[in-house]
C-alpha positions as CSV (number, residue, x, y, z in Angstrom):
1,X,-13.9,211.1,112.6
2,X,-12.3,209.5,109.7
3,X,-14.8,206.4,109.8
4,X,-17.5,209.0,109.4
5,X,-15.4,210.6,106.5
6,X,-15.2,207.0,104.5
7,X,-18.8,206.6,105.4
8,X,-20.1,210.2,103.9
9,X,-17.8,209.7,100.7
10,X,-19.0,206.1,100.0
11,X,-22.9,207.6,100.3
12,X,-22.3,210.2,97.6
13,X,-20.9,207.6,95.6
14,X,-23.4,206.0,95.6
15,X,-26.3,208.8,95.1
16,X,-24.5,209.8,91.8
17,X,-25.0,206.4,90.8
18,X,-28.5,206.2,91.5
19,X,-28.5,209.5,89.2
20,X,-26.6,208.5,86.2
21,X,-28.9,205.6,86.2
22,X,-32.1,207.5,86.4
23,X,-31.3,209.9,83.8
24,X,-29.7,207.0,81.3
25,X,-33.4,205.4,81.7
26,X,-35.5,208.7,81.3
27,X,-36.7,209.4,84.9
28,X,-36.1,212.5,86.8
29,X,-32.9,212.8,88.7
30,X,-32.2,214.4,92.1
31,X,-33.0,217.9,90.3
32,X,-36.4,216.3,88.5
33,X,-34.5,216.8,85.1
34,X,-35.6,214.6,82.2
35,X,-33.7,212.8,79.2
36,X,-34.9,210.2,77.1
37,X,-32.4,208.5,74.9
38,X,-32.0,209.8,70.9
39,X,-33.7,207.3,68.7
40,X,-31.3,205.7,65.7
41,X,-33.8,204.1,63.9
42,X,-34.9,205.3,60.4
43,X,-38.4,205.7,59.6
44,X,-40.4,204.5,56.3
45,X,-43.5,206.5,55.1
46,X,-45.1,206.2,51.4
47,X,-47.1,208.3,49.3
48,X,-49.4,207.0,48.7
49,X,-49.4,204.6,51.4
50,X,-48.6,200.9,51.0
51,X,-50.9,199.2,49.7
52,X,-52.9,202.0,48.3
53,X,-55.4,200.9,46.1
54,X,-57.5,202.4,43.4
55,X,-54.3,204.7,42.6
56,X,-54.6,207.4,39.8
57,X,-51.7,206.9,37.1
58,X,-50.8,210.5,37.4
59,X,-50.7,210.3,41.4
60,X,-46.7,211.0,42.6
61,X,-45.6,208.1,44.0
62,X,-42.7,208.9,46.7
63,X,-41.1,206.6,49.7
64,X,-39.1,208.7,52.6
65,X,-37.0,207.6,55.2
66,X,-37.6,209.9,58.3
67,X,-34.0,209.6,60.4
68,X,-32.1,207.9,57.5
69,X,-31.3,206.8,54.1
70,X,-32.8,205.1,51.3
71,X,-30.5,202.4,49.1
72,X,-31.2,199.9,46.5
73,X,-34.8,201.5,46.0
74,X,-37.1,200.0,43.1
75,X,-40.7,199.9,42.6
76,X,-41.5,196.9,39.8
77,X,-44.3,195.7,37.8
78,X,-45.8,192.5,37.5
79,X,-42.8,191.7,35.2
80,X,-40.0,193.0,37.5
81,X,-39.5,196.1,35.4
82,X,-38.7,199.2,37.4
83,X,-40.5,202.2,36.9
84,X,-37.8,205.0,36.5
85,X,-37.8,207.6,39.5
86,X,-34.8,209.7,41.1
87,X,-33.3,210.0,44.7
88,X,-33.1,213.3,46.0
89,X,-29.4,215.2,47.0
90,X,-29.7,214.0,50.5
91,X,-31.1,210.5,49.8
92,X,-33.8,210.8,52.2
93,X,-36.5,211.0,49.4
94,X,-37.0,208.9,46.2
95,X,-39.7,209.5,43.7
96,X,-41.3,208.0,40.3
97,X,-40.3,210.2,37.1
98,X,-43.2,208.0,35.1
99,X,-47.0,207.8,35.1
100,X,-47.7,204.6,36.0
101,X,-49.9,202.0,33.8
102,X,-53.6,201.3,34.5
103,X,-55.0,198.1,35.9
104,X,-51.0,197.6,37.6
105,X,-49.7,196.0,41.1
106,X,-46.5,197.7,41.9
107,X,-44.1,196.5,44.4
108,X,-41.6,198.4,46.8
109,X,-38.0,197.0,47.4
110,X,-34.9,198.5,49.1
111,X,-33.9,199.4,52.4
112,X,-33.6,203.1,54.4
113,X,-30.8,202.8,57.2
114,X,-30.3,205.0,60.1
115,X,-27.8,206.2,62.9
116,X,-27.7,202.7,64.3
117,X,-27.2,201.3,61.0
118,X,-29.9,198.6,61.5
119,X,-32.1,198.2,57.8
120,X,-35.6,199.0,57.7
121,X,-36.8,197.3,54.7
122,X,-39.1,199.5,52.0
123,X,-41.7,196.8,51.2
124,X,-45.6,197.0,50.2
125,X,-48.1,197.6,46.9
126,X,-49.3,200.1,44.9
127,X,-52.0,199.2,42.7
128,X,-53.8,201.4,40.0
129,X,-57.0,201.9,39.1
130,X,-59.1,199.7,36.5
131,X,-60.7,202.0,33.7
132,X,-63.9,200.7,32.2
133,X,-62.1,202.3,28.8
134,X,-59.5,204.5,28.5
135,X,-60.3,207.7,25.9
136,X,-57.7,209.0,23.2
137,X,-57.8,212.9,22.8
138,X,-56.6,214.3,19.5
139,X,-55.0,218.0,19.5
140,X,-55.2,219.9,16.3
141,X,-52.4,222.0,16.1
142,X,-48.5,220.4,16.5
143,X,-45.9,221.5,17.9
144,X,-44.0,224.2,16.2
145,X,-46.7,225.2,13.8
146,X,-47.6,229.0,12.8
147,X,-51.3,229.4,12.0
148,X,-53.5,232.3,11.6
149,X,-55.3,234.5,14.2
150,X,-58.5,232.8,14.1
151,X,-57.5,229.4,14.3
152,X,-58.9,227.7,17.6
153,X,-57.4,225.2,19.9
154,X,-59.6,221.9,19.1
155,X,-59.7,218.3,21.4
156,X,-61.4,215.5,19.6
157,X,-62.4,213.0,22.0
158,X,-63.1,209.1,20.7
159,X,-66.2,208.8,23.0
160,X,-68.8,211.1,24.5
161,X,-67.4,212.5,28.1
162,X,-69.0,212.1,30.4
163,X,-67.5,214.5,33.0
164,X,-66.9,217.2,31.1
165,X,-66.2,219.6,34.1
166,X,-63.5,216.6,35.1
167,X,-61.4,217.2,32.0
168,X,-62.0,220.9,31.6
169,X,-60.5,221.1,35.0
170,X,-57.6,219.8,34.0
171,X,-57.0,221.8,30.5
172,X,-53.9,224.6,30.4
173,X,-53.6,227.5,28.0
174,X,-50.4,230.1,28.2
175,X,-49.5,232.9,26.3
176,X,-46.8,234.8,26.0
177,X,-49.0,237.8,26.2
178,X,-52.5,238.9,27.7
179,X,-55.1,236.9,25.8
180,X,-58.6,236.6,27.1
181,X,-60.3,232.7,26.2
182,X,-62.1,230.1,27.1
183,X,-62.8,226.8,26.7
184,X,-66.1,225.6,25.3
185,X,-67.9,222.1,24.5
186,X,-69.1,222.1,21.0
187,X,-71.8,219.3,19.7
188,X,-69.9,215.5,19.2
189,X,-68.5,214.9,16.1
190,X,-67.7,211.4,14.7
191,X,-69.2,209.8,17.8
192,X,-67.2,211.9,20.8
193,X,-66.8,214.7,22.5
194,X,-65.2,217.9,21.3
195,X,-63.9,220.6,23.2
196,X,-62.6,224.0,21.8
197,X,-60.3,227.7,22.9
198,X,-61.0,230.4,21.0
199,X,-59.8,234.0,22.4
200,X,-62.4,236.9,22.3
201,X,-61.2,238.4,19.7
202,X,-58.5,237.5,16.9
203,X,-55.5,236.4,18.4
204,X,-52.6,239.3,18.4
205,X,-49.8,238.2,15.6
206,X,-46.7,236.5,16.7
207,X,-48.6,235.6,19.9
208,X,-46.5,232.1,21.7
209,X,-49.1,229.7,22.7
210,X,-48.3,226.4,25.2
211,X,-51.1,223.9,25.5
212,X,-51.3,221.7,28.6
213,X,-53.9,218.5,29.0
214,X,-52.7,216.3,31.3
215,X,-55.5,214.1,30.5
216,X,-54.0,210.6,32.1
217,X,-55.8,209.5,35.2
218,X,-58.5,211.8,34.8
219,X,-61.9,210.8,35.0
220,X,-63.9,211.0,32.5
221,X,-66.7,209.6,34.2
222,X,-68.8,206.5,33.8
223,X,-65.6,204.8,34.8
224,X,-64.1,206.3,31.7
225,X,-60.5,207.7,32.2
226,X,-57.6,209.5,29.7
227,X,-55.9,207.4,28.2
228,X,-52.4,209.8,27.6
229,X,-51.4,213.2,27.9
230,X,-51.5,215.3,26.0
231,X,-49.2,219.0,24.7
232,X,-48.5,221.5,21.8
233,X,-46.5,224.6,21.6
234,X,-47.3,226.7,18.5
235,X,-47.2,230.4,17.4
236,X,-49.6,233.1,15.7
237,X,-48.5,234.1,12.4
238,X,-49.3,237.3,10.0
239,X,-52.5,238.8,10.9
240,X,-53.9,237.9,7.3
241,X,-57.8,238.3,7.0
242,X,-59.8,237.9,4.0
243,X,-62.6,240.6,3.3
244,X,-65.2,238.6,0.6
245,X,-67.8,241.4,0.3
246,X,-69.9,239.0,-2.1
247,X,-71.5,242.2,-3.8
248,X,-68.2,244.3,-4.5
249,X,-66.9,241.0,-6.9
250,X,-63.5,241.3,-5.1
251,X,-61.8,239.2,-2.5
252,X,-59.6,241.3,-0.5
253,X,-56.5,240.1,1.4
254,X,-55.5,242.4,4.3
255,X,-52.1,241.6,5.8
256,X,-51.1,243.5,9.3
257,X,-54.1,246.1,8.8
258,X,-52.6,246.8,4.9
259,X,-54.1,245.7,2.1
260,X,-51.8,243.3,0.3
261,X,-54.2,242.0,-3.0
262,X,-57.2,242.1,-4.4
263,X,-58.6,239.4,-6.7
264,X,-61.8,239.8,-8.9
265,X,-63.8,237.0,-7.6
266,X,-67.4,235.7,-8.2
267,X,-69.0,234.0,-5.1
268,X,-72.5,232.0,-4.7
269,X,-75.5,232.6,-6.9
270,X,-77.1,234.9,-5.3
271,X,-80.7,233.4,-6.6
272,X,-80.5,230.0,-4.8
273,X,-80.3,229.9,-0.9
274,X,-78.5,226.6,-1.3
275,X,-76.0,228.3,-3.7
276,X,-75.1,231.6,-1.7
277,X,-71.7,232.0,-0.1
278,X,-72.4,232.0,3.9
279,X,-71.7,234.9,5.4
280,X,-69.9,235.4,8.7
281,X,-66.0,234.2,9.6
282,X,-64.6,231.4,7.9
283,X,-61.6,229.6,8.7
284,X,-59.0,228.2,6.3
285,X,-58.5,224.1,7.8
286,X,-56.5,222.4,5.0
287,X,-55.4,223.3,1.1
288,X,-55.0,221.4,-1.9
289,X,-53.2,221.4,-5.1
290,X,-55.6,219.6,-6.7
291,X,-59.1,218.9,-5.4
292,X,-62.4,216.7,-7.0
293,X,-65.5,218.6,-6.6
294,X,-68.6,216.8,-6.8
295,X,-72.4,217.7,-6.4
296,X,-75.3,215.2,-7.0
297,X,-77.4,217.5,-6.7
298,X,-76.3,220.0,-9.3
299,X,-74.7,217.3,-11.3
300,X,-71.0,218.3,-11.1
301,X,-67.7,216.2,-11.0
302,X,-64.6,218.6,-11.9
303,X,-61.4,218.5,-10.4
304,X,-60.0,222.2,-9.3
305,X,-56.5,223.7,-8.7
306,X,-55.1,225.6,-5.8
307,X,-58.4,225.1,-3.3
308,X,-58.3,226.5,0.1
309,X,-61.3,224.7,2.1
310,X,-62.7,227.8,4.6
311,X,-65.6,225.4,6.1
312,X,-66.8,222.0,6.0
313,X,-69.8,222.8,4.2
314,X,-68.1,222.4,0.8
315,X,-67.0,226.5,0.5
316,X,-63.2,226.7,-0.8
317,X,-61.7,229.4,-2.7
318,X,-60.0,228.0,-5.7
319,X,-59.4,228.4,-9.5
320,X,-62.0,228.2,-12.0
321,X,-61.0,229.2,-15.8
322,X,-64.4,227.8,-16.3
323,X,-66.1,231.2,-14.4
324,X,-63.5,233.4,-15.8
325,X,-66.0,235.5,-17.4
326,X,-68.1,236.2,-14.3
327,X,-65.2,237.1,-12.0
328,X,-65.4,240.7,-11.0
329,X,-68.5,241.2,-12.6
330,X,-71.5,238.7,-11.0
331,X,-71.9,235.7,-8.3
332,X,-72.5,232.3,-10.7
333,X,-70.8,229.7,-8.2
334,X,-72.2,227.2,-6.4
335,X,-71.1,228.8,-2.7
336,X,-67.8,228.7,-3.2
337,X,-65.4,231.9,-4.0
338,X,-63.8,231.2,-7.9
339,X,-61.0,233.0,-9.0
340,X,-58.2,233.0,-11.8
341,X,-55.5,230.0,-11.8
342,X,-53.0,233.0,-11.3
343,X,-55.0,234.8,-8.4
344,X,-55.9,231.5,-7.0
345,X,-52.1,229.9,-6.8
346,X,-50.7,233.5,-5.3
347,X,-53.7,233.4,-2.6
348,X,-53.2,229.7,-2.2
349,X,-49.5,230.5,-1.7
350,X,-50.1,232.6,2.0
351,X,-52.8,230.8,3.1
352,X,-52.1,229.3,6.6
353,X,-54.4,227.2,8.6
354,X,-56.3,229.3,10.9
355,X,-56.4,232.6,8.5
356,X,-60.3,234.2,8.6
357,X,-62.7,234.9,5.8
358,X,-64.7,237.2,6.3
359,X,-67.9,236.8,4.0
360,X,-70.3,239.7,3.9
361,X,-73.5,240.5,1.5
362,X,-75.4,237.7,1.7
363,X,-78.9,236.5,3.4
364,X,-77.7,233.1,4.5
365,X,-75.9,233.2,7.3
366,X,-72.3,230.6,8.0
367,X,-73.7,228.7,11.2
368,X,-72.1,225.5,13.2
369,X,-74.4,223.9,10.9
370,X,-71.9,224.2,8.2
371,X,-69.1,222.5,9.8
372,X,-66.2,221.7,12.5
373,X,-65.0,225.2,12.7
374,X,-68.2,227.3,13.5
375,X,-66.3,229.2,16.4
376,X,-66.7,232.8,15.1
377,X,-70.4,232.7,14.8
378,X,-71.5,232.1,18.5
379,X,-71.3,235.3,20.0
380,X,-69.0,235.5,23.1
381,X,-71.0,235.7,25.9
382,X,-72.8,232.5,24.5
383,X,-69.5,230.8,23.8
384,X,-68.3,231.3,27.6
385,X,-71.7,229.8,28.7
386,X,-70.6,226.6,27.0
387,X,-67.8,226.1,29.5
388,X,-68.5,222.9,31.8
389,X,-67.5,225.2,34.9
């Protein structure tokens, strides 16, 4: 009896064994149960992968270590500079803070370590994409400017775009209040592409207004991409709008719905198509003290005071002590709106950039013909057909 005792004890022995063993390797025990071992071993993914070619500048560049931590992590240029990037709280995550540059081989370094404290090296390329050309985009309006309630958001391009629907895409305006626009592509000027936001209607005063173009990796197409992005934040000032009734002899300044002045004024010579004020909405671009007028064609060279340029068609309104006579009483100008040197500096005085004038009375009609800023006379549904999307 007690040899069968020894015997029975030294089989059970050995049956838990057989089961510690089988479940330490992963295989069922005596009660089919399963248990595979916990992996230690960190894990290394990129985005975008290693060795990713072809890479957009504005494409996020991140490494993660699945199961551990990053340390020591750098990704270098050609010249061993490190672009500047950030780990996260946990330090499982570390990502650029930069665009990269164009045409570029990056390089990965560092190490992610896990449980078992074994280094898994972070190690590969990243290489950009070659542009044919890169293309600079010029905003018109700086940051922290107050303009007037017709002034449009303009992008001058350096080259014709190609893929106009590319870089519309990737265009941002925010208001701080409800204000229906859109974007619209207006004829090239200077050799390049032009793209302009104008709201429906005149913009509501003290309006904020936050312009995004991330225009840096886009394609532009033709192998064409932006060369740098691109911001403004500005605000919409006074509703100021100028009422130039051509026939009433007056200009009239209406400031927040009230009329603040009105300045006897004599406009184009009514006689001479080439000579007649253009009607429709102007817009006031840039003002001079002091400003040379010349005409070959009507054989003038004079230098005028206080001009306020409202196209690029050569209409300003300015001083002109030599139409005194005619100001309130008949049109003898050559298009543009004369008044006194005392009426002229106290206009000249709250005229911002982007203030309308509004020209009435006349047969020839403002058109984009007459220069940059020919927003107001394409009729809204038209302008919104001009949109690339």
């Amino acid at each position: 009896m007690r040899r069968l005792l020894i015997i029975a004890i030294a089989l059970i022995g050995v049956l838990g064994v057989a089961t510690a063993v089988a479940v330490a390797a992963g295989r069922p025990g005596l009660d089919g149960a399963v248990s595979a071992p916990a992996s230690t071993d960190a894990t290394v993914t990129y985005e975008p992968t290693a060795g990713a070619t072809n890479v957009s500048p504005a494409t996020p560049v991140t490494v993660r270590a699945d199961g551990g931590t990053l340390d020591q992590i750098a990704l270098r240029d050609p010249q061993g500079d490190p672009v500047e990037g950030q780990l996260n709280a946990d330090r499982t995550a570390w990502t650029a803070s930069e665009p990269l540059d164009y045409d570029t081989v990056y390089t990965w370094s560092g190490r992610a370590t896990g449980a078992d404290n074994v280094p898994v090296p972070v190690e590969g390329t990243v290489s950009t994409v070659a542009p044919r050309d890169t293309v600079r985009g010029t905003l018109n309006i700086g940051d922290d400017r107050t303009v007037g309630v017709a002034a449009p958001i303009e992008i001058q391009f350096d080259t014709t775009v190609q893929d106009k629907a590319a870089v519309e895409k990737a265009l941002k305006v925010t208001t701080s209040r409800p204000v229906e626009g859109a974007w619209a592509w207006l004829p090239d000027e200077n050799g390049g592409s032009r793209i302009h936001w104008r709201p429906k209607q005149y913009w509501p005063s003290g309006t904020k207004v936050d312009v995004d173009a991330p225009l840096l990796g886009v394609p532009f197409g033709g192998g064409d991409y932006g060369r740098e992005n691109l911001s403004t934040s500005f605000t919409i000032g006074r509703a100021q709008v100028v009422k130039a009734d051509t026939k009433s002899f007056q200009m009239v300044v209406m400031r927040d719905g009230k009329q603040a002045a009105s300045y006897p004024a004599s406009y184009g010579l009514a006689s001479d198509p080439n000579r007649n004020t253009r009607s429709g909405i102007h817009v006031v671009s840039e003002k001079f003290t002091d400003k040379r007028m010349t005409s070959a064609q009507y054989g003038y060279d004079v230098q005028e005071k206080w001009a306020v340029r409202m196209s690029n068609n050569g209409e300003f309104i300015h001083a002109n002590p030599a139409s005194a006579s005619a100001q309130g009483s008949s049109n003898v100008t050559h298009g543009c709106v004369n008044l006194s040197l005392a009426d002229a500096k106290a206009y000249y005085d709250t005229a911002l950039y982007g203030d309308p004038v509004e020209v009435t009375g006349t047969p020839v009609q403002l058109s984009p013909a007459d220069g940059d800023i020919s927003d107001w006379t394409i009729p809204w549904e038209q302008w919104k057909g001009m949109s690339a999307l």
